[in-house]
Phi, psi and omega in degrees: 000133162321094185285134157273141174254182169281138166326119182314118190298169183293318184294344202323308184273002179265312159336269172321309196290300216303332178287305177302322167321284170315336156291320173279330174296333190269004191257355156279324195258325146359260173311325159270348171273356184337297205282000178242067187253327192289317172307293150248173183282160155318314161305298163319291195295355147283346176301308210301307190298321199279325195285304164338285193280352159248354192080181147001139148226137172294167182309300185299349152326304188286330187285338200277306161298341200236003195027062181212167204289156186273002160291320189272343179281343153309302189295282174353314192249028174261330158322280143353308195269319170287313159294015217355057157249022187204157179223151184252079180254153226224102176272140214294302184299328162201128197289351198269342169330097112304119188246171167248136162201150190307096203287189162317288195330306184299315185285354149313304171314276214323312168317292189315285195329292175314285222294283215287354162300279153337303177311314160341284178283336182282324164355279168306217181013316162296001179245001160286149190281148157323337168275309185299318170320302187276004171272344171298295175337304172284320169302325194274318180304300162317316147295319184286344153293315176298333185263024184037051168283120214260129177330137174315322201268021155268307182322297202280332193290351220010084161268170177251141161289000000 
């Protein structure tokens, strides 16, 4: 039997840029993790981010962002915790309260990573025309709203969501 396809919808050629955009972005965050891969796993280093970018988190929370079980988000930030890049704190007004939090050490990582993210990207952009730039800007700002992406200058501030 025959498959019929459908006509390519309009959005088609919007689909196809995004998808190649996002193959050189993942191959830029890639590239940035080069230098810490031997430190953590991919999965540690989004624990990292989350924490960078929400604050303190309970365990099932953090397990709940990063999309893994809170046995595996146990082990992880007891790892995590040995490599001291995280801390486990217990609040004094009720002790089973645990938080998770971000050491130096970690917000150090995180740090290295962006900039080198960022060095990259800056690369990359600098070789787009100044017009072309700024049409980026409202597009790319307008997908990362829609995919409900929290702004880079909320992102820094680490509000918790």
């Amino acid at each position: 039997m025959k498959q019929i396809l459908s006509p390519p919808r309009q959005s088609e050629p919007v689909i196809d840029a995004v998808i190649s955009a996002s193959r050189a972005l993942v191959a830029v965050a890639a590239e940035s993790l080069a230098d810490v891969a031997e430190e953590v796993t991919l999965t540690q280093y989004r624990t990292l981010v989350v924490l960078a970018s929400r604050g303190p988190q309970r365990l099932s929370d953090l397990a709940e962002a990063v999309g893994v079980t809170s046995a595996t988000a146990t082990r992880m930030c007891d790892r995590l915790i040995r490599k001291k890049l995280i801390h486990r704190r217990t609040q004094r007004e009720d002790r089973r309260n645990v938080r998770i939090t971000l050491s130096a050490k970690g917000q150090q990582l995180v740090d290295g990573v962006t900039q080198n993210r960022r060095n990259r990207i800056q690369q990359i952009v600098e070789t787009i025309s100044a017009q072309d730039q700024e049409t980026l800007i409202t597009i790319l700002t307008s997908f990362a709203l829609a995919a409900g992406e929290v702004p880079d200058r909320d992102w820094a501030a680490g509000w918790e969501i």
